[in-house]
C-alpha positions in Angstrom: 103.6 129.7 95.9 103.7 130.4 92.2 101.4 128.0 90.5 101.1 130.0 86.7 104.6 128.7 85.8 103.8 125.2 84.6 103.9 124.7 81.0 102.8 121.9 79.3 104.6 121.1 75.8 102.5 120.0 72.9 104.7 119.9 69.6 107.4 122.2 70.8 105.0 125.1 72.1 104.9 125.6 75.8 101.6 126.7 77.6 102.1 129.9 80.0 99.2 129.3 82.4 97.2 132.5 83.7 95.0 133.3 87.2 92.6 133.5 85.4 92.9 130.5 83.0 93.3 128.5 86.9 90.7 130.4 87.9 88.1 129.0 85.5 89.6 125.6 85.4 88.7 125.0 89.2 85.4 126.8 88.6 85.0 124.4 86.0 86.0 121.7 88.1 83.7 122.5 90.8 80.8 122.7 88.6 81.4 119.1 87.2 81.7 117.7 91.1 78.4 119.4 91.8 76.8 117.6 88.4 76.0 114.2 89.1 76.0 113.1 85.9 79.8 113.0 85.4 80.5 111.5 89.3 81.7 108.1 89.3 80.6 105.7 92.2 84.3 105.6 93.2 84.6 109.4 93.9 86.3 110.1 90.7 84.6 111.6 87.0 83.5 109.7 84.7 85.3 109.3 81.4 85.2 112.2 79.3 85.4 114.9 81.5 88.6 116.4 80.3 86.5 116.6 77.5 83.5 118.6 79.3 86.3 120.7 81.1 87.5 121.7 77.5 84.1 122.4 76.5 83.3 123.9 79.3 86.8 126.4 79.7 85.6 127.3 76.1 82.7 128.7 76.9 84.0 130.8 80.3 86.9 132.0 78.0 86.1 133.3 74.9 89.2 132.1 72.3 90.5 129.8 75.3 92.8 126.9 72.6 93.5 125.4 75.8 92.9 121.9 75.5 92.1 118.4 77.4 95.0 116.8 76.4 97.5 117.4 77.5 96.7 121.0 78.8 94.0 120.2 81.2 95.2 117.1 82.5 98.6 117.6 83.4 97.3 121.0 85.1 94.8 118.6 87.1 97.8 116.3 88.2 99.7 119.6 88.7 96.8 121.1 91.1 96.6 117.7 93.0 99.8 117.2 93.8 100.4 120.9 95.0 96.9 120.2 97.0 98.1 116.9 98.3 101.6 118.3 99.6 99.6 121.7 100.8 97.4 119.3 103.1 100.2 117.5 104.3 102.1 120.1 105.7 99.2 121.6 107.9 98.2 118.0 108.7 99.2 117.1 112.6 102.1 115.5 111.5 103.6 119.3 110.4 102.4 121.3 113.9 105.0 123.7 112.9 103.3 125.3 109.2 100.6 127.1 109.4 98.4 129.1 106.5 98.2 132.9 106.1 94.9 133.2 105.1 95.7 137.3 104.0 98.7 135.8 101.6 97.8 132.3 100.6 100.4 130.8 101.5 101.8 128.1 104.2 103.8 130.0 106.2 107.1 127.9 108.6 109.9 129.9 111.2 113.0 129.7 109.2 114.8 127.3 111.4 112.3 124.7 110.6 112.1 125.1 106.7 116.1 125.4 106.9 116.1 121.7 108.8 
């Protein structure tokens, strides 16, 4: 599954994400879940964390322009979504996907991705 191909359009430019640009975002991400400070009681962040993300990809990637709106957020929604629909087809309502953990990747028998 390609994830790097998402762009995000701010004033006619187009953002070409990288691994590595994902790569520090969920770092990034990770680091703000384990920082109680910006958890919210309902399981969320608290407001302004697209803010500390920015701040935060700045700092792990030196010239990084990339920035919380609408860069960050839409990749967020972008991640969740791909997360959400990842979960569902290895959830025991899918029994036929499965994950190869040596590709990343769910993995289905033709006839059953064909149907």
């Amino acid at each position: 599954m390609e994830v790097n191909s998402q762009t995000t359009s701010i004033t006619g430019k187009k953002h070409q994400w990288t691994g590595v640009e994902d790569s520090k975002l969920v770092e990034c991400l990770v680091d703000l879940t384990n920082c109680e400070k910006w958890k919210a009681d309902n399981g969320t962040f608290k407001p302004g964390f697209l803010q500390q993300i920015q701040r935060m990809m700045t700092n792990k990637i030196p010239g990084c322009e990339l920035r919380a709106q609408p860069h960050i957020d839409s990749r967020i929604k972008l991640l969740e979504k791909q997360y959400h629909t990842i979960s569902e087809m290895l959830g025991p309502s899918a029994s036929s996907f499965g994950w190869n953990d040596d590709l990343k990747c769910v993995v289905v028998e033709k006839i059953v991705f064909d149907e």
